[in-house]
C-alpha positions in Angstrom: -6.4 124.0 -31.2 -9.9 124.2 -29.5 -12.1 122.1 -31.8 -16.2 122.3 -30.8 -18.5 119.3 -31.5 -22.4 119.3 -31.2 -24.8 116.0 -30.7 -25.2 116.1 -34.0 -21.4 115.6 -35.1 -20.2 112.2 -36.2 -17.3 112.4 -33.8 -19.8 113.3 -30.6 -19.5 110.5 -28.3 -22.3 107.7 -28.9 -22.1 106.6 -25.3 -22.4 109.9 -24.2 -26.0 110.4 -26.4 -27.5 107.4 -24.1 -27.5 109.3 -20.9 -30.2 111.8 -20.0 -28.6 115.0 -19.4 -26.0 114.8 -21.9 -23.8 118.2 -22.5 -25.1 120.0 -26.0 -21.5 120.1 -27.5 -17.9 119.7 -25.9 -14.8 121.9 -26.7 -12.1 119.3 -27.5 -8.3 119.6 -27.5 -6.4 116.7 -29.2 -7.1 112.7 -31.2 -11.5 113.2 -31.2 -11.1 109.2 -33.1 -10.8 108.3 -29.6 -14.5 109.4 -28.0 -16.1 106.6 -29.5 -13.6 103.7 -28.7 -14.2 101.3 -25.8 -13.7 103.4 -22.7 -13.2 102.4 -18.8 -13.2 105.1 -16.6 -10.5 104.9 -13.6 -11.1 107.2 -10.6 -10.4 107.8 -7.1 -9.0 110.3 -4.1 -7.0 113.0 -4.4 -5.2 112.4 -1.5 -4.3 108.4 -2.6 -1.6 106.1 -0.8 1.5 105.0 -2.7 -0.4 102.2 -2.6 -3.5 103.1 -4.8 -1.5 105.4 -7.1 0.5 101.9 -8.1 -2.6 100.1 -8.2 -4.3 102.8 -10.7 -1.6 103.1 -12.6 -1.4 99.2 -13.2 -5.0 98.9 -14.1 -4.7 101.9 -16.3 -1.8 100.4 -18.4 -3.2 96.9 -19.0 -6.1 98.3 -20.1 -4.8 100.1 -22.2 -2.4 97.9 -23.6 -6.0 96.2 -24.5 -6.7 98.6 -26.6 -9.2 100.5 -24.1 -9.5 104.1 -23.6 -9.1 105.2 -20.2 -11.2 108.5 -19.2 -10.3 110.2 -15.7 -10.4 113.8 -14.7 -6.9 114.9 -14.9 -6.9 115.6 -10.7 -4.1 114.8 -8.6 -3.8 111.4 -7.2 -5.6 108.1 -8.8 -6.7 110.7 -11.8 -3.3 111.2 -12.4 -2.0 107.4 -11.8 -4.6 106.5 -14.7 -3.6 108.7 -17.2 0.1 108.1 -16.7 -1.0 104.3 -16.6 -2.5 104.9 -19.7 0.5 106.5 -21.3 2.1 103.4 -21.1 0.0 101.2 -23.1 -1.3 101.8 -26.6 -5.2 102.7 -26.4 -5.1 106.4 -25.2 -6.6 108.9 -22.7 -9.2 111.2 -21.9 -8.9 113.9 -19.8 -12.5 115.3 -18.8 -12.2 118.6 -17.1 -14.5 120.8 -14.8 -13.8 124.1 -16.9 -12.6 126.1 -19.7 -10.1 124.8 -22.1 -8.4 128.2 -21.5 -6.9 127.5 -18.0 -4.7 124.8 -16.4 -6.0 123.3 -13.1 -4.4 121.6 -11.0 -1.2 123.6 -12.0 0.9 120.3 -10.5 -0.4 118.6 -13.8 0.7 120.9 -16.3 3.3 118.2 -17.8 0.5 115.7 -18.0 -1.3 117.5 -19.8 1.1 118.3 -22.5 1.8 114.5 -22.1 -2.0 113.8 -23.1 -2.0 115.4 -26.3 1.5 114.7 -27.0 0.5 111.1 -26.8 -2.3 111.4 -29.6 -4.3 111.8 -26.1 -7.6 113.7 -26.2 -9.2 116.4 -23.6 -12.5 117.5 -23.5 -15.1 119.8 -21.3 -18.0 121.1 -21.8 -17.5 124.4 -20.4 -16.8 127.4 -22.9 -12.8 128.0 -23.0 -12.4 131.5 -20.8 -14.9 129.3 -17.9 -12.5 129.4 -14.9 -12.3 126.4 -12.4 -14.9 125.9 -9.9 -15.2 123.4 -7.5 -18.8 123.6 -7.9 -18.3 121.9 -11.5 -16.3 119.5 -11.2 -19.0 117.2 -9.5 -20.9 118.0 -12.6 -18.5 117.1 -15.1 -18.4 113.1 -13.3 -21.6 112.5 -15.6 -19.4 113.1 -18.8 -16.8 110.7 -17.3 -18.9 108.1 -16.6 -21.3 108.7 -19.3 -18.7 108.5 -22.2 -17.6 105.1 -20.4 -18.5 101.5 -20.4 -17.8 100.8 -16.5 -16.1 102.7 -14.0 -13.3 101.5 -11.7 -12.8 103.1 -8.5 -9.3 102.4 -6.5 -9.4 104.3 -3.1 -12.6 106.6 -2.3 -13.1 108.4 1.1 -16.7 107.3 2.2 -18.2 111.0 1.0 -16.3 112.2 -2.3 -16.4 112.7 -5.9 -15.3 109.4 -6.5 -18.7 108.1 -5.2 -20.9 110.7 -6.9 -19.1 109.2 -9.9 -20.3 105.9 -8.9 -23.7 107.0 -8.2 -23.9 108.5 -11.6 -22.3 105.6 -12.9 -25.4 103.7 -11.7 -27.9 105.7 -12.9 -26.8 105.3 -16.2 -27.0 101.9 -16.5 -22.9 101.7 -16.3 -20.8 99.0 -14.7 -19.0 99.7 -11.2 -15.8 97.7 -10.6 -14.6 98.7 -6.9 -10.5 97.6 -5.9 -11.1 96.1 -1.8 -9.0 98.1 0.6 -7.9 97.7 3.9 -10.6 98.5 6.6 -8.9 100.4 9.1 -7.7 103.2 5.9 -9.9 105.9 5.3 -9.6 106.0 1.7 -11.1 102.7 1.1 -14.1 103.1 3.4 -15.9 104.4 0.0 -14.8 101.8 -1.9 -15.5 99.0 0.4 -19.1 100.1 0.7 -20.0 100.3 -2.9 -18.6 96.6 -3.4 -21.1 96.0 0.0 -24.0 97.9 -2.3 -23.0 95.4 -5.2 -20.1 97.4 -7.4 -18.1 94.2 -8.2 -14.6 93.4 -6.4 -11.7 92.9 -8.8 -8.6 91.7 -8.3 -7.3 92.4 -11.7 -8.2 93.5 -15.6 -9.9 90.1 -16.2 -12.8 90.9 -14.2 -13.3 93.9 -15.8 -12.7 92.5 -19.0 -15.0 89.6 -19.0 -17.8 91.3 -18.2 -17.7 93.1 -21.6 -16.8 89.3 -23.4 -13.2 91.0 -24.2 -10.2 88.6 -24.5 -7.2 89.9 -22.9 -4.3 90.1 -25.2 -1.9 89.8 -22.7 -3.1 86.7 -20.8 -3.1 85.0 -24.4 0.1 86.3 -25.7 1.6 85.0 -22.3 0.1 81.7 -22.8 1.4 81.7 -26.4 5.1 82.4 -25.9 5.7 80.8 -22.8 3.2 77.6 -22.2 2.9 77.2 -26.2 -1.4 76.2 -25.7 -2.4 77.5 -28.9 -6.6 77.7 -28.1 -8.9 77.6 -31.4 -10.6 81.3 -31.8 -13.7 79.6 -31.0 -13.0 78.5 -27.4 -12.0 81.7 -26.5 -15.0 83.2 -24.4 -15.1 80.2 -22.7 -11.2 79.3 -22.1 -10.8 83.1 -20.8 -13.6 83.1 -18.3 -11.9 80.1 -16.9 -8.7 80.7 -14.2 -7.4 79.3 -11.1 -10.3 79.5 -9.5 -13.3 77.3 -9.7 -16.1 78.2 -12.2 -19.9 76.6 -12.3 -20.9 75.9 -15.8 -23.9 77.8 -15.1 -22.2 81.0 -14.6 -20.4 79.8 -18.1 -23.6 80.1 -19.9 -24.5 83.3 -18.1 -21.2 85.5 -18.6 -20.5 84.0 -22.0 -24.7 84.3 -22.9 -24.2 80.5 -24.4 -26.6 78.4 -24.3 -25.2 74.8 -22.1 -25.2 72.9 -24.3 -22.5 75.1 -26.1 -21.0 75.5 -23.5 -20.7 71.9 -22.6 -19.5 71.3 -26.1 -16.6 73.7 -25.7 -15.6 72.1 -22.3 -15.3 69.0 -23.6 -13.1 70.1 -26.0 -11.1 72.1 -23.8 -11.0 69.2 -21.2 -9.6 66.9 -24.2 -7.0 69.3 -25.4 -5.8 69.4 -21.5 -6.4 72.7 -20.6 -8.7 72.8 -18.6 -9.8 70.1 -16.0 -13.4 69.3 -13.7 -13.8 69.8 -10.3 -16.9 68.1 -8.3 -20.1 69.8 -9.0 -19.8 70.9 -12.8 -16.8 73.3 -11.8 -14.1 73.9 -13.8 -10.7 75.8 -13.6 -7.0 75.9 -15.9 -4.7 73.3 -15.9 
């Protein structure tokens, strides 16, 4: 059932409140508890390659299965790939839509939809219910999914298309951009490759989204756990997971982890001794 919630409603999204032309109330279908969890929004074409949609998905689930909330827009293509992604995990949906909760659009995703709020998924707009769709909205609504997310990630954009605009707003906000590389000669990367040449950041996987929130990710640890059996102290964490195969500078240590070096070093050290982690020439460190 439609459920309405102003600014001033305990449940109104606190991200949301920060940006400048924030809707005046949303009509919600579905779990509200989830608006104000940690929240990556995953976008991208409509028209996406096997390729991406696999991608999207994969991104979407591991997320999730971190216990983030992942906000897309309920379109065909990567929209679609995140929320099924999503599914799969354990830390829920959003659906953000460009019109009235009264109507169904795109018709192709009426089983997704059901699948949301079967899923103790939630789906929000900001348009009265009997609002029909409009193309004209939907690049409206991009604010609310970026704006009721930490960061954005975009896998496969065309070099003009919503999926930018998001990014753009994204920006404005003050919001992270996380951009997945793809090949140069396809024209649904050409968008992506140019916001990574504008300064979105490249990833290559959840960790690089995750550490630039300081998050540990549960399934790096419970992989190291079961299989390697390195048991790392609590307090190493932010340090040991910043670390990976590839080489680190203990300056950019200090600077992700916002330690001062000397903590840092201190941590190292132990790390280094519990043979973990090992040092490369010029203060550089990566896993054993």
């Amino acid at each position: 059932m439609e459920r309405i919630i102003k600014t001033s409603h305990q449940c109104f999204p606190k991200e949301l409140l920060k940006i400048k032309n924030a809707p005046s109330k949303l009509h919600i279908i579905g779990n509200e508890n989830l608006l104000n969890k940690k929240c990556i929004a995953i976008v991208g074409s409509r028209n996406c390659t096997a390729y991406g949609f696999k991608i999207a998905k994969q991104f979407a689930k591991e997320l999730s299965q971190n216990d983030i909330t992942v906000v897309s827009g309920l379109a065909l293509g990567i929209d679609s790939a995140a929320h099924i992604g999503a599914l799969e995990g354990r830390g829920g949906t959003i659906a953000v839509l460009g019109h009235g909760l009264k109507y169904m659009f795109p018709k192709e995703n009426e089983d997704l939809y059901k699948r949301i709020l079967d899923n103790k998924g939630c789906i929000i707009t900001e348009y009265d219910f009997d609002v029909e769709p409009n193309s004209k909205n939907f690049p409206k609504r991009n604010r609310i999914v970026s704006g009721i997310s930490m960061g954005v990630l975009i896998v496969e954009a065309k070099s003009k298309s919503g999926s930018t605009i998001t990014a753009r707003l994204a920006k404005e906000q003050g919001k992270n951009v996380f951009c997945v590389p793809s090949n140069l000669d396809s024209i649904y990367g050409l968008g992506t490759n140019r916001l990574i040449q504008k300064g979105a950041k490249l990833v290559l996987s959840i960790n690089d989204i995750l550490e630039e929130y300081n998050i540990r990710n549960v399934l790096v640890e419970d992989f190291i756990d079961e299989e390697n059996k390195i048991e790392i102290k609590e307090e190493y964490l932010p340090i040991y997971n910043l670390i990976s195969n590839e080489p680190i500078n203990i300056n950019e240590l200090c600077k992700k982890s916002k330690m001062n070096i000397s903590k840092v070093n201190q941590i190292l050290t132990m790390l280094e001794i519990e043979g973990v982690i090992e040092e490369k020439i010029g203060k550089e460190f990566i896993r054993k």
